[in-house]
Each structure stands twice: as C-alpha cells, then as structure tokens.
N, C-alpha and C positions, 0 to 999 in steps of 0.2 A: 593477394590482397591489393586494391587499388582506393587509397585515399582519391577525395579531390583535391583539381588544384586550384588555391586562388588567382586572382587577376587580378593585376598590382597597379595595372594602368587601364582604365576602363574607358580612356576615347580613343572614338576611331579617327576615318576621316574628313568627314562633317562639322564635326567636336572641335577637333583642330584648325581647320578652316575658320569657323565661326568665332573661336578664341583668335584669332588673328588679324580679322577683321576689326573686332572691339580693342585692342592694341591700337591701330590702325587709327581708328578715329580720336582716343585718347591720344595720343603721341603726336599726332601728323593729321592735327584737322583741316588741312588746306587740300590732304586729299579727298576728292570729296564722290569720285567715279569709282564705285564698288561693284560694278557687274560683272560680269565675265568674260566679257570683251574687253577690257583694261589691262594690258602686260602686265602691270603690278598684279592684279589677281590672278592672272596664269600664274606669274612665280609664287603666288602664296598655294596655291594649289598642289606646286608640283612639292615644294618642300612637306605639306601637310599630307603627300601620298608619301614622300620618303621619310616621315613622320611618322607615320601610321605602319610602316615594316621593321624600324625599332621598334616601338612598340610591342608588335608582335613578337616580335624574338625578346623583347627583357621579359614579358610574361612568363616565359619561360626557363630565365635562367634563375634567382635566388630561391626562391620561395619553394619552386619545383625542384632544386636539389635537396631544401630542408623536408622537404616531402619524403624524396627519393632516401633521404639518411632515416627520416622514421621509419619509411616501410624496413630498409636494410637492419636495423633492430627490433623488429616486428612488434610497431605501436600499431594497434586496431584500434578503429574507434567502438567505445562500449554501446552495443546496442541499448534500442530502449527497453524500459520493463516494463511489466503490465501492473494495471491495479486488482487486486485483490477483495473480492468479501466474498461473505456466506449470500446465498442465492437460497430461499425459501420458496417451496412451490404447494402452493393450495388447493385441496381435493375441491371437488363441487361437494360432495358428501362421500362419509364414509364407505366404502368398499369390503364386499368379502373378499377382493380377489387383488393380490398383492403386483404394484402397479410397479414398475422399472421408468426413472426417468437417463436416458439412456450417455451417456460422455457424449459432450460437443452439443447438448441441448441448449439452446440461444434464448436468453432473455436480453432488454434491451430498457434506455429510458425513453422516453415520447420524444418524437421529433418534433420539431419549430421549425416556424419559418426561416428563423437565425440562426439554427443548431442543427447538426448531424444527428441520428441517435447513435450512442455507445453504445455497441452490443459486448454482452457478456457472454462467456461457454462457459459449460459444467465441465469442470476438469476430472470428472469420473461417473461412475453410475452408481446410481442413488436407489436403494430400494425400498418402497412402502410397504411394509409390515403390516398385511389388517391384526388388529390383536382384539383381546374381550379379557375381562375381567374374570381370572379363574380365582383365586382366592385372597384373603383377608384376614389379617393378623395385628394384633396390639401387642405392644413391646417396651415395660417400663423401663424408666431409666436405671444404668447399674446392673440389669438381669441379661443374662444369655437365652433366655427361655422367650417362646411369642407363643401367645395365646389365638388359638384358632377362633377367627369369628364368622367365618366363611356359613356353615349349616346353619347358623342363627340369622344371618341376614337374611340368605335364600326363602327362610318360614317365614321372613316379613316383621324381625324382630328390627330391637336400635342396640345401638352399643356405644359406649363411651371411647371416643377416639382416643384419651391420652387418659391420665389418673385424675382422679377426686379432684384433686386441684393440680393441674396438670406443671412436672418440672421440666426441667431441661433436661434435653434427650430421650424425655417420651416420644416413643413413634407410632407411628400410624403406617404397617407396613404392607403393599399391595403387591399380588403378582400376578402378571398378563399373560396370557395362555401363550407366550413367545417373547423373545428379545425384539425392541423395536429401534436399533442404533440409527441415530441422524434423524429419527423422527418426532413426527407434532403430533402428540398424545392429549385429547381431549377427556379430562374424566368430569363424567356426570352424575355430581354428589347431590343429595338430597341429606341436610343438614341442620339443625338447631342447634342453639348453644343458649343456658341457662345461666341467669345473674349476669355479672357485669363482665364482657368481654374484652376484645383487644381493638387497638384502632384497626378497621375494615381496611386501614388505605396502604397501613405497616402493618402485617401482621409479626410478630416474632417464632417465624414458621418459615423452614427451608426446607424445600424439597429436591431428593436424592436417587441417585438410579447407581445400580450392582451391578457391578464388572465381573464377580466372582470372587472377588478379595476384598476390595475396597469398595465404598459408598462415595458418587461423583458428583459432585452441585449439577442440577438440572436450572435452565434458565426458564422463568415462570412468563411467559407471553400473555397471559390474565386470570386474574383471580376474581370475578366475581361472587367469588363464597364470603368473598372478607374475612380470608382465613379461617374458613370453615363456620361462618356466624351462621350463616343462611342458603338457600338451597340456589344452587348455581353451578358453573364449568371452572373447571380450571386446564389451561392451558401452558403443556410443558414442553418444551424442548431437549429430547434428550441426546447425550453426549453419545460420540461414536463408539465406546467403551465398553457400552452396554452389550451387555450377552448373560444367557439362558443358562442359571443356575441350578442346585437342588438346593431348599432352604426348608429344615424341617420334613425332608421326603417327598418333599413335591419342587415338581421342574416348573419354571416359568423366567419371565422379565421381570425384574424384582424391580419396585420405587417403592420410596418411602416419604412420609412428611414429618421430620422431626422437630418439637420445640427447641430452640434455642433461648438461648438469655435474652432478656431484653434490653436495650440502650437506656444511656439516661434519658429520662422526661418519655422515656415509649413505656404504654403499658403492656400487663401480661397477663396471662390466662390466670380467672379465677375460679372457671369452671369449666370442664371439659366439654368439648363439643360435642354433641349427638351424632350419631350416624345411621341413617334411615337407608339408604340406597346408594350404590355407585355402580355404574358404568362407562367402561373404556370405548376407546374405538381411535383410530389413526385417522387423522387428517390435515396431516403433511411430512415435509420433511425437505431438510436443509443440505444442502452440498456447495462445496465451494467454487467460487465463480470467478472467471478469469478474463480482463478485457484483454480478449485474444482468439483468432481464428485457430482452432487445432486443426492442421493436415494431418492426415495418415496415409502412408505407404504409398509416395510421389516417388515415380519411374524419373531418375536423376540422367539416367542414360545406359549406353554400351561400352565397357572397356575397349579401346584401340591395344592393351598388352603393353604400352610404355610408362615408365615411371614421372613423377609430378604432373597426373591428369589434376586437371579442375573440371568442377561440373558445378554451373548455377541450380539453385533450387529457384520454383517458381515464384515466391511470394516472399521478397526480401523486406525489413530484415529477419532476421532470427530471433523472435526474443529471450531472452536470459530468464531464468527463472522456473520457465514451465518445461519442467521433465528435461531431460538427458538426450538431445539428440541419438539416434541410432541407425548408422548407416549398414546396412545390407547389402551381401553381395550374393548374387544366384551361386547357386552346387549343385552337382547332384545328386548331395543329400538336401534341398533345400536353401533356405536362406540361412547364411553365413551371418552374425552380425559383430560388426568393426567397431572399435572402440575411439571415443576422440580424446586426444591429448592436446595438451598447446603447445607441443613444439615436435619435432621429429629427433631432435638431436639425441635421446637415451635409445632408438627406435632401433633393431634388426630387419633385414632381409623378412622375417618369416613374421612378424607383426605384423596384424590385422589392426590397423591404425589409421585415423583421419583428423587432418584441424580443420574446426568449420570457423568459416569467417562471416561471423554473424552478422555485421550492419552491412557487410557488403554482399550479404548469403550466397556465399560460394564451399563447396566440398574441393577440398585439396588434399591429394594424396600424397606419398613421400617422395622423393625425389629421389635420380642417382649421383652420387656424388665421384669423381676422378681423385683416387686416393696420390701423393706424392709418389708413391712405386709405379704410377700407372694403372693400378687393376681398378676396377669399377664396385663402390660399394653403395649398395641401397637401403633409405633411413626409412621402412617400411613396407609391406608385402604390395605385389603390383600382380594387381585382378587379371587373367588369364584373357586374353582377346576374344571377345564375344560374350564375356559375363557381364549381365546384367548388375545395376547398382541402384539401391532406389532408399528414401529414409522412413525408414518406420512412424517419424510421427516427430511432429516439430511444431511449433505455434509463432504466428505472425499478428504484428499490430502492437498494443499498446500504445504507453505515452502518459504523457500528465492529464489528459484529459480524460483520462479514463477514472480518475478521483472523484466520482461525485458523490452527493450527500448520500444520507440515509433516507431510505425510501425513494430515489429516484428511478429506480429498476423496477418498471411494472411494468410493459409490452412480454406477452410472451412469442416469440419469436417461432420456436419449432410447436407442432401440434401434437400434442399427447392426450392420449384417453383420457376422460374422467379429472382430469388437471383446470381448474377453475382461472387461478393468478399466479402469479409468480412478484416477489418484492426483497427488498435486500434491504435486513433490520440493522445493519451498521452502514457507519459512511464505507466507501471505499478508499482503499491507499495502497501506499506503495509505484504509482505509476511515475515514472518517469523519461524525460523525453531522453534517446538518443545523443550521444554525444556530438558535437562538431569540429570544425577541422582546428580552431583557435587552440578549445581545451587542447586540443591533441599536441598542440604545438608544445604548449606549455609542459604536457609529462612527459613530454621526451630526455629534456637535462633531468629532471626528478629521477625519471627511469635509469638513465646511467648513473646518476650519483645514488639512488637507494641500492639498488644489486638486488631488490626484494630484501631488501634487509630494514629494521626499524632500528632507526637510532637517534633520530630527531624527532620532535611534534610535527613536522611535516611529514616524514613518512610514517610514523603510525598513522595519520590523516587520509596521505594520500592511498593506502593500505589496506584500510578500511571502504573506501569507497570502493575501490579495485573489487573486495570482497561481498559488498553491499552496493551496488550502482541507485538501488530505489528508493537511500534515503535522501531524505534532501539537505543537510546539514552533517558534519563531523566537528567534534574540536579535541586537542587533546591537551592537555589539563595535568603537571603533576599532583599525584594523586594526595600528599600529605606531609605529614609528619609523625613522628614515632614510629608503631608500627607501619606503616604505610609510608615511610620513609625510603626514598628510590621506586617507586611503584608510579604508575602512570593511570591516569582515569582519560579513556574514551569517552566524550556523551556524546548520545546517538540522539538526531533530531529527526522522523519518519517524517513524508511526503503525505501529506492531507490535503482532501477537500477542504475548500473555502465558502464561506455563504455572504459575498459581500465583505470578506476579511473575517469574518465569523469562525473560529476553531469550540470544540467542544473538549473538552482538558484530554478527555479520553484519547481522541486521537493524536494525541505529542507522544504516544510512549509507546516506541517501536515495541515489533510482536519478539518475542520467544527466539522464532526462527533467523530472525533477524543478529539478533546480537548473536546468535552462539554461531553465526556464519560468521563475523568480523572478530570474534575470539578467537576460535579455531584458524583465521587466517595468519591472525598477532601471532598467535604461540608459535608457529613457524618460524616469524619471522623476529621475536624481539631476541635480546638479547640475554645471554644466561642469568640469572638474578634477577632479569626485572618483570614485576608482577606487573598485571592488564588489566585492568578491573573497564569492564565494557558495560555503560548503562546510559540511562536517559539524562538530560540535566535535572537540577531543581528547577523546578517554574515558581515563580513569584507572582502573582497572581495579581493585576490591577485593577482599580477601577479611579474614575475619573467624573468629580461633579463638576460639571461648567455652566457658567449663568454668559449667556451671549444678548446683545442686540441686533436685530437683522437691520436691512436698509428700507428706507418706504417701500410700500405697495409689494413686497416680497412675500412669501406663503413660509409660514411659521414651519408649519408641517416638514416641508421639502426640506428647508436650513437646519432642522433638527436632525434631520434622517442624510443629510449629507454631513454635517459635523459627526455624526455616532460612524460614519460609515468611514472617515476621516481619522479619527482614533484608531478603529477596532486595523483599519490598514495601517497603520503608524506603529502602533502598538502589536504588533505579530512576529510570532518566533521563527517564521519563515519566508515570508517576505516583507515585512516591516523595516523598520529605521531608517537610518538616515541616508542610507545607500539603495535601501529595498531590496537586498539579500537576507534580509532577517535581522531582526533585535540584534546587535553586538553582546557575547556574552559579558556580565560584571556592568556593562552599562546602564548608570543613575536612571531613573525617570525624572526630569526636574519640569517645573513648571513652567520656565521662560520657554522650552521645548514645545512644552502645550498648546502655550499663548499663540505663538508662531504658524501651529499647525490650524489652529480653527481661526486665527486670523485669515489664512487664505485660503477658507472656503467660501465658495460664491454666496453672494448676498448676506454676509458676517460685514456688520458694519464696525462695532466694537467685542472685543472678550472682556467681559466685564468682572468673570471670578472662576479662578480653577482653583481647585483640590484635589489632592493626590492621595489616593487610600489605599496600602495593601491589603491586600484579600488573600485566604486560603483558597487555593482553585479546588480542593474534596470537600471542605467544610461550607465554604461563602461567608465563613469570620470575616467583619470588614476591622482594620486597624485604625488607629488615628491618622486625623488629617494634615498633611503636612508637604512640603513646597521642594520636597527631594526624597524620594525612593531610593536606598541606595540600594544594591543588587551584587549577591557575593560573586566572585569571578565563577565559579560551575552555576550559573545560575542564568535563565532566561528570565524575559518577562513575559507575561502571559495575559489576555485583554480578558479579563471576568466578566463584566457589567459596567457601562458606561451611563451616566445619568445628563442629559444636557434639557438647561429648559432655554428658549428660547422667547425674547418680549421681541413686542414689535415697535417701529421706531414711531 
C-alpha cells in the first residue's frame, strides 16, 4: 500500500529568489541594481539554489516518516462509496415475451454544459414477467374463505369488490397467471362505485402482493381509479418477495387490494365498488442501481512463484460496498477462487488468501516471513509460477456526486429491446467521496489508542464509520437513564442529495442495511454489559417567517430566492451551521442567528422580522412562534418550509 506524501515546503527556486529580492528592497532601499549581472544577485541566487536542496530533502523527512509509521500499522485510506437507488425501466408497450434487462445495464442523468453525466449500473439482472389476469376472488373481513368471481366476470357480469358497506380488511383478491417480482404491474379496471365514496386522492385502500406466507405493501405508482370510483389504471410496484402460490387450487401471482381504516378527517367506503372488467399486463420493473462501473473477470497477471506479489487492477479505486471482491487463480481444475481478509497475520502456508487495497487498487498476496529459528514461514498460499490470477468482478467510481435527486436518471445508456425509459423514483444516497491523506493522519493515534475496541464516544464514532464509510455524520450520545442506564445511542446521519440545500425528511433516515452493518461492527467491539442502540436522530423540524427590505433598484424575486436558499443552507443536518459540517446536535435555533444570516445576503438591506416555528417534519404541525428553538441533545434540526416576503425599498 502507498499513501501520498505531502509537501511541506512548496517553493522552489524562483520562489526563493523572488522572496529575496522583495527583502531586498524592504530592508536595503539604496540597493537599487536587481539584474543579474549585480554580485549581490549572484549570491542571492546561489543561496536560493542551496535553498531549494534543503528544501527538497526536509519534504522528505517528518511528514514522510508519519506516512511511513501509518503504512507500518496498516492505515489505508477508505475508498469512496457509491450512491445507491432503485433504477426503473419502462416497456414501450406490453409484451408477451419476457424481457431480461441484463447486470451492468447503464442509465445515466443528462449531460450540461457544466456537469458530467452520472452513470448508473444495474447491479443484477432484472426479469420482465409478461403476466395476464387468470383469476378473481372477494374475501370478507374475519373469513378464511374467497369467493370465486373469476366465471362471472369472463360472461360479462359486475361484482361487488368488498361488502354492502365495505369494512376493514375486505379484499379484492387477484391472481396473475405467474409471479411478477421487481415488476410494474398495470391493471386495467373498469369500475363504478355507488352513493357517497372516498376522497379519489386518499383512498383508504392498500395494495398487497403474496410471498406464500405473508401479504407485502406494494408501492402504488398511480391510481387513476380513485380508489376504485371509476374506470382507469392502476399502477403497482411489486416487492421482490413475490412468488407463485396455490390459493384455493389454483397456481398464480397473488395481489390484493384491501380496505383499511380510515384516518381522522379521511373518509370511508359507504358503498362497495363495482367491478365490470380488469386486466393485467407488465410494463416495467425496478432493479437497483449503483453509481459504479462493474468489471468482470480483469486478467490481473501471471504468478512469478514468489511470496508477497502485488498486482494492480486496472481501474483504481476499488469501491466498498458493491459485492465482495474475488480473486481467482487458474488450475487445472479451473479457476480456484481466493478469499480476502484484512490482514495476513491468522493466514497459513495452504490459505488461499488476498488483501486488496482498495483506494490504492492493488492485489497483495502473503508474504514470507524469517522465523527467529531461521526457517521461513508463509502468511498465505503462493500461486505456482505461471498461474494465471485475474478478479471475478469488482466495481470502480462513485463519490458524493453520485447523490442526485429523484428523477434525475432518465438517459438510457445500454440499448435493450422493447425498453422505452429508464428513471429513478427516489433521490440517490449513500455516495461518498474517498478518504484523504489529512483524515488519515488523524486515525492513526485513534487506531492505536482504540485496539478496535469501543470504549469512549470516540471510538464508538470512529467505529462506526470504519463500518459505514457512506454515511455522512455519526454521534454517540449516552443512551439514558433507568433502564437504558449505561447503554450508549449511535445516531446515524445518511449522505443525501441536496436541491439548493433542499433535503426531503425521508432522505435523513439511513436504510436497514446500513445500521445493522454499524451494529454488527459495535457488538464486536463494545464492551461486556454495554448495550448499542444504532438509529437515526430526532429531527426537529423548522420553519422560519422573515419580513426583509431589499436595497433600491434590486429584483424582489432574486432576494427572496437567495434569503430561502440562505436558511434552507444554514439550517441543514448535514452541511449546515456554523461551521458547515452540519447542524451541531442539541444546538438552539435562536433568532439573533437568523438576523445575521439574511442580513448578509446580497441586496438585504434591512431584516425587519423573523419568527421561529417548530414543525413536525411527518405531520407539517407548525408550533407557536417564538425567538429560540431549543433542540434536545439526540436531536437535529431539520429546514421544513421557510416563508420570506420581501418589500422593496
């Protein structure tokens, strides 16, 4: 592994020259002959040559021994990570013929004149299901029993979707002549509903897809039935989960649309919807997408037969995250494949073992070591001279720039039959840039003083990231009192796209996979007795009314939209406050803070009135107004809605 090194002294000898000159005429203005034909600037010459070779030799000695002490405890710098979303890709029109979109298919966002495009890969293969409507079943609430409706439609009859006055957990149960997992299921209802229905915009109606055990939330992409009011499509996303049941004797894709309760102030079904006609049909489906180039099976080289080869891979660095590296080594049975660990030291002679050193993407294999008796022992198996070694598949790129919004993924990049568009219905996150050499500085004492062991708020911290390098924030926080007394709370802050400072609440609450990677790391490492409790913080949710004056002849518009853009940056859990690392957690919102900030936005002549309102960022409750937000220590602030009007002067 080969950190860089800094440069501690970055003039040469020009630099120094020219610094000596300006000395020169400060100090000793009588001399006034600075050419080069002047003996005084020969000697300043020859000193700023014997200048310039210190120089070069101190660059090399402190900084590059602190270098030289990390690599000797094997600090690597953490590659970057990639951002993450669901990738959606859209039929031109339905198909009977079941379409494959294949691992490593590229979608991308539009290029500008200012911006690169982010390409995304599908980090597996996605199959289209054509499917069709085989049968149809009502199923009241409370009953095990479904009522076949399947023969009465096909004659051209109607049937009541749910009961007389339809309750909770009456379903509407459908099955598709196949499983259609990760796909976009369009069904085409022909529907009425008599008397007084439900609002067309909330219905209190969720729809479900069958694993074989359990019933999965499907996410609903549109309803123009209005919950079954009237004859239209509805558009479902179903879970990967889904697979080909028997229910009742017959095999199929099972979904269902079942009433739920309704909210306060939402209404409910007072009469059951009609059912005149439905058909299915596939047209599309989601796979997840990875701002990352995926290789496969790069020829790394030929063993020479001696122990600790390196071998670069082509396309440094390595990113963290996607898949397992796997290096292979020719047999002749085949390719052999080697396992990586991070260190060789547990490693035998007969171990098929590799560390890859990801930001620097180098393959290193064990070494041999000279035992104190003399004999020779080796921390890992050494490939036979003339065995080929190459890696099964690795992915390069990411970075924080790969976080863009929702929707900005519409280029389709690779060309597939029948494939219309391609769009990604969440932001992306998770990307992160590559570490540098400063960080690195800094976990080196960490690294000896933690052992991997957690015993302070720093190394739970720094422990966590170790474990999770893509989120953008950690804090650790004891957890309580009572029972939660000696317990310790993680909050985990994810890497988001920005719109202007813009966050949408949804994206602050790292995924699933995330936290139970930075658990699973803790438990290793905390200590006996003490509990980990790994989550997101509370968000406190702001909004902020401010009455400003601009200065003459300034455009109202622009000062508005530069004060809002002013807040929503100020106010942000991840690169906001006062520093622009992020909100400090426990830290007030107060108002003289405010003032200060849209005081120095261009064309703010005076701040005439701010107000401080907490908000529920699920609800949009706004609280009363008042001149300090206080903010519990596990707590962020979070920008809700900002209101500013602007007079002109």
């Amino acid at each position: 592994m080969t950190l860089p090194v800094p440069n501690l002294d970055d003039r040469r000898f020009q630099d120094l020259v020219d610094e000596a000159k300006r000395m020169v005429q400060q100090r000793c203005p009588e001399w006034t002959d600075h050419n080069v034909s002047d003996p005084g600037v020969t000697l300043i010459e020859t000193f700023a040559w014997m200048t310039d070779q210190l120089v070069y030799r101190l660059n090399r000695v402190p900084d590059r021994l602190y270098v030289k002490f990390l690599e000797l405890i094997d600090v690597r710098l953490f590659p970057p990570t990639p951002a993450r979303t669901p990738l959606t890709f859209w039929l031109a029109a339905p198909t009977e013929l079941a379409q494959r979109i294949p691992v490593n298919t590229k979608a991308a966002t539009i290029r500008t004149e200012t911006e690169k495009a982010i390409v995304f890969s599908a980090v597996d293969d996605l199959d289209l299901v054509p499917c069709s409507l085989a049968s149809i079943a009502t199923q009241a609430a409370g009953s095990d029993e479904r009522v076949d409706r399947t023969e009465g439609l096909e004659r051209g009859g109607k049937f009541a979707a749910f009961g007389t006055v339809p309750k909770p957990d009456d379903s509407l149960v459908i099955g598709l002549s196949d499983a259609v997992p990760r796909c976009a299921i369009r069904l085409r209802m022909r529907c009425t509903i008599e008397g007084v229905g439900v609002d067309p915009k909330d219905p209190p109606l969720v729809w479900e897809a069958w694993d074989g055990e359990v019933w999965h939330p499907c996410e609903v992409e549109g309803d123009n039935t209005g919950g079954l009011n009237r004859d239209g499509d509805v558009v479902l996303h179903v879970g990967r989960e889904h697979a080909a049941a028997l229910i009742d004797g017959r095999r199929g894709g099972w979904l269902r649309a079942r009433v739920v309760s309704a909210a306060a102030g939402q209404p409910s079904y007072t009469a059951s919807p009609q059912i005149h006609a439905i058909g299915a049909a596939t047209i599309g489906g989601t796979v997840d997408g990875v701002n990352a180039e995926i290789v496969t099976e790069e020829v790394l080289g030929i063993s020479d037969g001696t122990s600790g080869q390196r071998f670069p891979v082509r396309h440094a660095p390595v990113l963290a995250g996607v898949g397992d590296p796997v290096l292979e080594c020719s047999s002749d049975e085949g390719w052999e494949p080697w396992t990586e660990v991070q260190d060789f030291a547990s490693s035998g002679p007969d171990d098929a073992v590799f560390v890859l050193d990801a930001a620097a993407g180098e393959v290193q294999l064990g070494p041999a070591v000279r035992q104190p008796d003399g004999s020779i022992r080796s921390y890992g198996r050494v490939p036979a001279k003339g065995e080929q070694l190459r890696i099964r598949s690795y992915a390069t790129g990411g970075g924080r720039g790969g976080n863009v919004s929702r929707g900005a993924i519409s280029v389709l990049k690779s060309s597939i039959p029948y494939v219309a568009r391609v769009e990604n219905r969440q932001a992306a996150r998770g990307g992160v840039d590559g570490e540098d050499l400063e960080n690195a500085k800094q976990r080196g004492p960490i690294l000896l003083r933690t052992r991997a062991r957690a015993v302070t708020a720093e190394d739970f911290e720094q422990l966590s990231r170790e474990a999770a390098p893509e989120v953008a924030r950690v804090r650790c926080l004891p957890a309580g009192e009572g029972l939660e007394a000696g317990s310790v709370r993680i909050l985990v802050v994810p890497a988001a796209a920005e719109d202007r400072g813009r966050l949408r609440f949804e994206q602050l609450i790292p995924g699933e996979e995330t936290l139970r990677a930075i658990a699973s790391r803790l438990e290793e490492s905390r200590l006996v007795g003490t509990r980990v409790l790994v989550e997101p913080p509370l968000y406190q949710g702001v909004t902020i009314v401010a009455r400003l004056r601009s200065r003459p002849r300034a455009s109202v518009a622009r000062v508005e939209a530069a004060a809002l853009d002013a807040l929503f940056h100020h106010l942000n859990p991840i690169n906001g406050g006062p520093d622009g690392h992020g909100w400090p957690f426990g830290r007030p919102v107060q108002a003289g803070e405010i003032f200060s900030i849209l005081q120095a936005v261009p064309d703010v002549e005076l701040v005439q009135d701010v107000r401080i309102f907490g908000a529920d960022p699920t609800t949009g409750e706004r609280g009363q107004a008042t001149q300090r937000l206080d903010v519990a220590p596990n707590s962020l602030v979070f920008s809700y809605e900002h209101q500013v009007r602007v007079e002109s002067a």
